[in-house]
N, C-alpha and C positions, 0 to 999 in steps of 0.2 A: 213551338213546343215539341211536337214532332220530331224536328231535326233535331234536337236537346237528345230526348231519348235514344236516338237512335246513335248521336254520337257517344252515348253513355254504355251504350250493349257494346259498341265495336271495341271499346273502353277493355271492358271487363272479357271479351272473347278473347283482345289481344292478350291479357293478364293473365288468364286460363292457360292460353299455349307458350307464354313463358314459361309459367311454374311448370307444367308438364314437361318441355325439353331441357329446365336446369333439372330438373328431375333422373328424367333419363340422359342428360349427360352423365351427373352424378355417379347413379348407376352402371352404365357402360364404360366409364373413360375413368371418374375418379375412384370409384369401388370395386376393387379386386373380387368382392366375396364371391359376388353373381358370376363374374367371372369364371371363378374356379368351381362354383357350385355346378356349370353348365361342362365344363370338363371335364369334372369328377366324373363323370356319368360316361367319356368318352375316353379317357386318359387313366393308365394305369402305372402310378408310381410305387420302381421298385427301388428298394436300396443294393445297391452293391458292397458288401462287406468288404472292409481290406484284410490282407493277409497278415496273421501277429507273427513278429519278428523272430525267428528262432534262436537258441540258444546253445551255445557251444561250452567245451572246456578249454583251458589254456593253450591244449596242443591240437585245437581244432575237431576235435571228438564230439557229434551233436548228440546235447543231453536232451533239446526239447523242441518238437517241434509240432506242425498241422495235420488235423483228419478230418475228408469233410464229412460232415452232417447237413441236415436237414430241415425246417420248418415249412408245416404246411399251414398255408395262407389263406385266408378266406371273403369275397365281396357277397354279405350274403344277399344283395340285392339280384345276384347273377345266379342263385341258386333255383332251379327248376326241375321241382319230380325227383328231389332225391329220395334213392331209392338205399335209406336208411339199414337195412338186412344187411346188402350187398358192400356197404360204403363198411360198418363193422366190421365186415368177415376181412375186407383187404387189409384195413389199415389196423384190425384185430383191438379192436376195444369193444364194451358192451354196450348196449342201448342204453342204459342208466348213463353210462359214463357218456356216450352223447348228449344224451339231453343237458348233463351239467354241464360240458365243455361249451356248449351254444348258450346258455345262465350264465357261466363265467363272462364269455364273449362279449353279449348286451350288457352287461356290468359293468365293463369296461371305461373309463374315463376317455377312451380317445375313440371310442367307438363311433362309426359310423355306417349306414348300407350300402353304402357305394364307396370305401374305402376299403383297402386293404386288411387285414387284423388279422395276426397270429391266432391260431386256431390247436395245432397239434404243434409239440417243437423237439427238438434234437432225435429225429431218425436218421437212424444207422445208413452207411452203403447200403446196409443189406437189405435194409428197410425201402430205401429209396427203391433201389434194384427190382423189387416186389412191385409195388404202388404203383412204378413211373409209366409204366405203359397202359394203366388203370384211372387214371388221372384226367380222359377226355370225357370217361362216363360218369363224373361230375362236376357240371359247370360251377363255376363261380370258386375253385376248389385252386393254388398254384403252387409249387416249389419253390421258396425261399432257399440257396445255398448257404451254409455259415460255414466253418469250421472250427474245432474243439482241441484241445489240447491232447498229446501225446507224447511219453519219457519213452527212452531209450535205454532206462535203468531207472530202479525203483531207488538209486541211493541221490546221497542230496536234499531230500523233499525238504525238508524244512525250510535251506536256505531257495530253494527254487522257490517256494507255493504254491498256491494253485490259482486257477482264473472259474469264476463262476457267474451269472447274472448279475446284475447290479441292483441291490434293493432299494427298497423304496427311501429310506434316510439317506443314500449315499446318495440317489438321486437331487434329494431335496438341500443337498446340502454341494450338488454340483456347478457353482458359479458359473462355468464355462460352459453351460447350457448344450455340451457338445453330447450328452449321453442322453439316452432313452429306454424307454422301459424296455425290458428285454435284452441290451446289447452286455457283454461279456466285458469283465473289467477283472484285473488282477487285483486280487484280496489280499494276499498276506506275497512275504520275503521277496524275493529280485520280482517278480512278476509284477508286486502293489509297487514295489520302490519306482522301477522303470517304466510304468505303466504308459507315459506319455511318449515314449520312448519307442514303445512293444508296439502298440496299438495301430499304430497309421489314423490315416484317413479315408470315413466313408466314401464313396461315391452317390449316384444316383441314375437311372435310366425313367424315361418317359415313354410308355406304349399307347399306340391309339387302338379301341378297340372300335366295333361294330354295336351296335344295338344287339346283338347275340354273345359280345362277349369273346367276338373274334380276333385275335391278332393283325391288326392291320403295320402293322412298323413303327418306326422310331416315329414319337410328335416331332415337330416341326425337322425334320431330317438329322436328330438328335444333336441340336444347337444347345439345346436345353441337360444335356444329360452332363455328368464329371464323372471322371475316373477315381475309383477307389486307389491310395496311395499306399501301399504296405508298410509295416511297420519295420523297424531299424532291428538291425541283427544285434545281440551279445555276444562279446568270446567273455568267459568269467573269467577269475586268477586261479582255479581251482582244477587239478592235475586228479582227471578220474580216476584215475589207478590207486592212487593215493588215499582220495574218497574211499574208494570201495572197499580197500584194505581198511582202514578206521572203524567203515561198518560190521565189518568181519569182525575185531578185535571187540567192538562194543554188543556183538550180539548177547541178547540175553544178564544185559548190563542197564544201568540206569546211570549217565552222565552225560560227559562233552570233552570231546576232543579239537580243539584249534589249532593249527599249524601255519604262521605264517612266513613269509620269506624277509626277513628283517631291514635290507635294503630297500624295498619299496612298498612293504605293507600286502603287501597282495597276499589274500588267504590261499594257503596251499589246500587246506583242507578242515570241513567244519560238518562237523560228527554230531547230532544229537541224539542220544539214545535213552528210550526205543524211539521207532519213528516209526514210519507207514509207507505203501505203494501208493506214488502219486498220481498212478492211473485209475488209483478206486473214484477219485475227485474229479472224474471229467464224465461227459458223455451225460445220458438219460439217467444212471443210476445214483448221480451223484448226491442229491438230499440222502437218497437211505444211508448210501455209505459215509456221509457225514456226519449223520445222527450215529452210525455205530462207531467211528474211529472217534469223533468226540466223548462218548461214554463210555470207553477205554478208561479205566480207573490208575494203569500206567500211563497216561498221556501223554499219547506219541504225537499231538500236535504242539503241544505243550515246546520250545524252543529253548532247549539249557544254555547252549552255548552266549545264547540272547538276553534270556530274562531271567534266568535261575541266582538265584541272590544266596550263596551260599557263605559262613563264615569263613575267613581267608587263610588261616592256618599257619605256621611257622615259612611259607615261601616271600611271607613279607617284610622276614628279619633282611632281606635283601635291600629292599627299599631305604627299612630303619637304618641300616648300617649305613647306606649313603649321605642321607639325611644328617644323619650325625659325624660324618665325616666333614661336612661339609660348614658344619654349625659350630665346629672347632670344639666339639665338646669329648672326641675321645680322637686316636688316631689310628693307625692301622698295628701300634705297637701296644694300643691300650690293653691290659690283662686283668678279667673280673672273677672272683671266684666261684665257683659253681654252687653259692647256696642254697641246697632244695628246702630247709626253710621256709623261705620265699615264697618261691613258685616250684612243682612238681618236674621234674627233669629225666632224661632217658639216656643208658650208653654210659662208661664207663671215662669218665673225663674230668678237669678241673684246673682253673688258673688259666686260661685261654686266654689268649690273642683274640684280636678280630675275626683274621682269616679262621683259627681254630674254632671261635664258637660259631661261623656259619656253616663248617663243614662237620659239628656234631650238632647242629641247635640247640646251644645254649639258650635255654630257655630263662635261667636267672642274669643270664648276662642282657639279653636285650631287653630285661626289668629294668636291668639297673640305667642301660643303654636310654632308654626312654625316657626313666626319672631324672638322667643331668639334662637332654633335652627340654624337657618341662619345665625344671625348678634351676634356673640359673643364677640364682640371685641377682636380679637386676632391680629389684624394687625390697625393701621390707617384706610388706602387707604377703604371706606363700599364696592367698588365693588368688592377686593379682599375679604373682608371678607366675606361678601357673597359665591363667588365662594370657598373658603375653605370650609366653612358651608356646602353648598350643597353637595361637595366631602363627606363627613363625612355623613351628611343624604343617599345619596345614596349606598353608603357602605350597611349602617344596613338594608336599606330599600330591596334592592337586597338579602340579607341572609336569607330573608324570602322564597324567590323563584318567587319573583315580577320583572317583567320586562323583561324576559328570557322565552324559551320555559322549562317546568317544565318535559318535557322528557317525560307524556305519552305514553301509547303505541296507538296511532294511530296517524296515519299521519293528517300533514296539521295542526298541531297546532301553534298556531298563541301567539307573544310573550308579546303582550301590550307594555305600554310606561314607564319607570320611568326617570326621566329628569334628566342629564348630565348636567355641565357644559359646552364640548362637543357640546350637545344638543341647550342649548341656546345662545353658542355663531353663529354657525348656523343663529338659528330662527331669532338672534336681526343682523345678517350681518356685524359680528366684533364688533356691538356698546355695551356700557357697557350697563350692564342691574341689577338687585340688587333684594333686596325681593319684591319691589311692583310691583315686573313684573310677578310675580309666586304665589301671596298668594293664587290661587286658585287650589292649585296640590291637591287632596284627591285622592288616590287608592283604588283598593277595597280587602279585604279579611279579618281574625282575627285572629292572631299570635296562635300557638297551645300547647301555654306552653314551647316554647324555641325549640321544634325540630317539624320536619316532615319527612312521606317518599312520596316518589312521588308518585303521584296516579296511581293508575294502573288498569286495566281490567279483567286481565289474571290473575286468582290463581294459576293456574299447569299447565303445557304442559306435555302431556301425562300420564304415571304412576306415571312422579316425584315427583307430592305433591309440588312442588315450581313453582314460578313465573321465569322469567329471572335475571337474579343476582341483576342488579338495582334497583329494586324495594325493596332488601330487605335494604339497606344502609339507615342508617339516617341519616338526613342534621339535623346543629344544624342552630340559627341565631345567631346575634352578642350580643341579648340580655341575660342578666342575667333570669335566672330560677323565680330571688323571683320578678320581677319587674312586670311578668305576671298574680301575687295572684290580683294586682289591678285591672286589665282588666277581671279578671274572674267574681269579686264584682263589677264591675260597670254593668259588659252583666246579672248579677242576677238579679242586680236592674233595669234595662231596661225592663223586662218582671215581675218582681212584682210590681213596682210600676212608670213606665217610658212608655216608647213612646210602647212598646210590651204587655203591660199588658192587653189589651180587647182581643186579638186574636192569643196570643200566649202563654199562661200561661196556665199549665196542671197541675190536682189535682194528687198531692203526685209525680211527678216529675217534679226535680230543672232545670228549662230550662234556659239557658243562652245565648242572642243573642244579636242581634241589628240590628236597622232599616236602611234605607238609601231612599232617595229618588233623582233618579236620574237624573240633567238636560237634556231633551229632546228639539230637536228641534222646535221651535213655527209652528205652532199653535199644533202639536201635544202634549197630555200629558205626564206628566213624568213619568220612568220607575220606577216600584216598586221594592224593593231591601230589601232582608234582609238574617243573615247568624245567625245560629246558632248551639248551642250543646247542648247533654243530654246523662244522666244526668251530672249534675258540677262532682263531681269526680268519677272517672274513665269512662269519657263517652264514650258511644258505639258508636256514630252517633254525623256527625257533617252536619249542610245541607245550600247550601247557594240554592237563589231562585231569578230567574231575570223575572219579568213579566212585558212585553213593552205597552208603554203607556196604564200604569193602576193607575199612581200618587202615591199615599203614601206609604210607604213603611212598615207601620204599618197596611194597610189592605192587597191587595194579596197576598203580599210575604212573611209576617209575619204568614197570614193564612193556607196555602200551606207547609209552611214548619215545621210548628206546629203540623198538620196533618201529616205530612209523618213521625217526629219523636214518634210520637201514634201510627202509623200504626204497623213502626219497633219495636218499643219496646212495645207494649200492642197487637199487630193484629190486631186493628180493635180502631175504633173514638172512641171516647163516646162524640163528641161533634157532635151533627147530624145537629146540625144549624150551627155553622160554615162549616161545609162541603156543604150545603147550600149554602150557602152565596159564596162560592169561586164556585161552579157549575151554578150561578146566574150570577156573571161575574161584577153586579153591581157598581165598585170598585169607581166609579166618583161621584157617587150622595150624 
């Protein structure tokens, strides 16, 4: 009976020191936590920031690059006897503002006492400069380096933007789990576009301390540490000089000026006016400066050239013309009489040709020009025909890259309107509706000879000498090649002897453009408008120019963009009264 018992204790002893050493197996071999909870206390993980990628102009000219800054870090496990007076006076905040920075702190979701935690953030050089040799007289207290953004010119902003902390929904909504609270991310134009690009790769370093919080080296002879990877360079398509003149010509203006180089897309230069200095957006002061450049009731964050949805104005009889050349519904010999009637007309003209009503804009001609597009008789029933019509205008009209986002690289571009049948069965609520519901559709832009590439920002990302593959693809449109020789002679004669001739015509180069003036809301005036290229063949520059309630579109916007294609292609005016005149602003009188 005895031995029973006794084999039954030895039983239950041996059962005992199982469970206790899968226990602490567990614990020591298969459960990392104990682990690192017993490190945390010995090991100090820092992040290494990587360097964001700088940013150049077409001709190698850096528009943006690093400044460092500062975050002071805090283990407040390691904290002893601070002497709160003293710790204010250096790092210059108040006792109030103490105590809520340490509230913030233990607030914190990732908070812990023995880990690391953002405590103070973005000090200056000059800040550091102050602090860094003040620094040993509070334990548990360490310098986080970052660095912050810095231009080399305040022009641009819009298309650069700016880079700021990452909030709390971009976090939440970061699949790539690669960001954390506090790291810097680009927010808006090339910055957000390129972001993955700009940014690099964090690193990471392991320090062993002492029970005092001493520096003792690298943990395990830094086997465990990575190096931060820097982020990839930009050169952009855009020629600073250029820029800068644009801002010049727009100061004190409310529009957009675009200039691209027609052969490859690449933006020469993208003006949105007013704008801002993009240095207000960086560094410590940046929430206040953002809450006052946002409440700017001119809104100069506001991005015209991007998202401004303005009505398109007489430069899209260019379009029509092709369209309908192409539709075999007139020809380049076709002649319509000038009935004002109709529709309201300008300039001294009548019985036009093609070429002749794009070089006075015919304004009753491209009525009429629109109603044989629409109303071909191909069926009986006019409302079906119509809606056929329009199917078939929209087609061609879309191949141009009208009415769609044109894929830019920057965010937030906005796609304008080309009307659908769709569209207007919608607007009219089932009811039939036909061509006198619509004769006032004009869009805006000027067909490019039958193709285009999407415009773009970016020349190269990093060593590669390319863009993103996109950009280099050609779009063709539905139109034929020879049907665009008539729009190229009609935008000739628009500037030698039409609505462009006082303020946009340059000795020894053939400019080709066209006016627009575009309806604004009463009692404001209307916006000026005009797009053109240079030289006629093989042009290098093509530039369209939107200046808001300035009325004709044959003075600012004709002048402006006349100007910027002298600048590009000669360096410099020679026209010092028109430049005058557009810095005068005068555009009403």
């Amino acid at each position: 009976m005895n031995e029973g018992r006794k084999d039954i204790i030895q039983v239950l002893v041996v059962f005992v020191a199982l469970v206790f050493l899968i226990k602490l197996f567990i614990i020591q071999v298969l459960d990392s936590k104990y682990e690192q909870l017993a490190d945390s206390n010995a090991i100090l993980r820092q992040v290494d920031y990587p360097v964001r990628g700088l940013i150049y102009d077409r001709n190698g000219k850096l528009l943006v690059y690093n400044t460092p800054e500062y975050d002071v870090q805090v283990v407040t496990k390691e904290i002893k006897n601070l002497d709160s007076v003293e710790f204010c006076k250096v790092f210059r905040i108040t006792k109030d503002e103490l105590k809520v920075k340490f509230k913030e702190l233990r607030a914190k979701k990732e908070y812990s006492p023995v880990k690391l935690t953002t405590f103070l953030t973005q000090l200056s050089n000059d800040d550091f400069a102050r602090v860094q040799d003040r620094l040993d007289d509070f334990p548990g207290f360490y310098i986080q380096a970052r660095s912050t953004r810095s231009y080399t010119t305040s022009a641009f902003a819009n298309a650069l933007g700016y880079v700021s902390q990452i909030s709390k929904p971009q976090l939440e909504r970061d699949s790539s789990k690669v960001y954390k609270q506090g790291d810097y991310i680009g927010q808006s134009g090339i910055e957000a576009y390129y972001e993955k690009y700009l940014s690099g790769q964090r690193g990471v370093r392991y320090k062993m301390r002492d029970v005092d919080g001493i520096d003792k080296g690298s943990f395990r002879e830094g086997s465990l540490d990575t190096v931060s990877i820097p982020g990839l360079n930009l050169t952009t398509t855009v020629d600073l000089d250029l820029q800068l003149y644009g801002e010049f010509l727009m100061r004190g203006k409310s529009g957009s000026i675009v200039a691209i180089e027609p052969a490859t897309g690449e933006i020469l230069a993208f003006v949105s006016g007013p704008s801002y200095d993009p240095n207000l957006l960086t560094g410590k002061y940046y929430s206040e400066n953002f809450r006052f450049i946002s409440s700017d009731t001119s809104k100069p964050l506001f991005n015209r050239p991007l998202m401004a949805q303005y009505r398109p104005g007489s430069i899209f009889k260019i379009a029509q013309a092709m369209v309908a050349l192409q539709e075999g519904v007139i020809t380049p010999d076709t002649r319509i009489v000038c009935n004002r009637s109709i529709i309201n007309c300008h300039g001294a003209h009548s019985n036009e040709d093609l070429r002749g009503a794009i070089t006075h804009s015919c304004n009753p001609y491209f009525h009429n020009v629109l109603r044989r597009m629409l109303n071909k008789g191909k069926v009986n029933d006019p409302f079906e025909d119509t809606r056929i019509g329009l199917e078939e205008w929209n087609t061609h009209i879309r191949s141009f890259g009208f009415g769609s986002p044109l894929g830019i690289d920057l965010p937030n571009e906005k796609s304008g309107l080309v009307p659908s049948p769709k569209f207007y069965d919608r607007a009219y609520g089932g009811r039939p509706w036909k061509f006198s519901n619509i004769y006032s559709i004009f869009a805006a832009t000027v067909a490019n000879r039958g193709f285009y590439y999407t415009p773009h920002l970016v020349k190269s990302i990093g060593d590669s000498g390319q863009p993103l593959p996109q950009y280099l693809e050609k779009h063709y449109t539905t139109i034929d090649s020879a049907n665009f020789i008539v729009a190229v002679d009609a935008m000739q004669n628009v500037i030698q002897g039409g609505t462009g001739q006082y303020r946009a015509s340059l000795k020894d180069i053939i400019v080709c453009g066209k006016t627009g003036t575009v309806e604004n809301n009463p009692p404001l005036a209307d916006h000026s408008v005009f797009i053109a290229f240079a030289p006629r063949d093989n042009p290098r520059i093509a530039v369209s120019v939107y200046v808001e309630d300035a009325g004709q579109g044959a003075r600012a916007a004709a002048s402006i963009a006349s100007l910027m294609i002298e600048k590009y292609l000669l360096g410099q005016t020679q026209r010092k009264h028109i430049e005058d005149y557009v810095l005068r602003g005068d555009f009403l009188d």
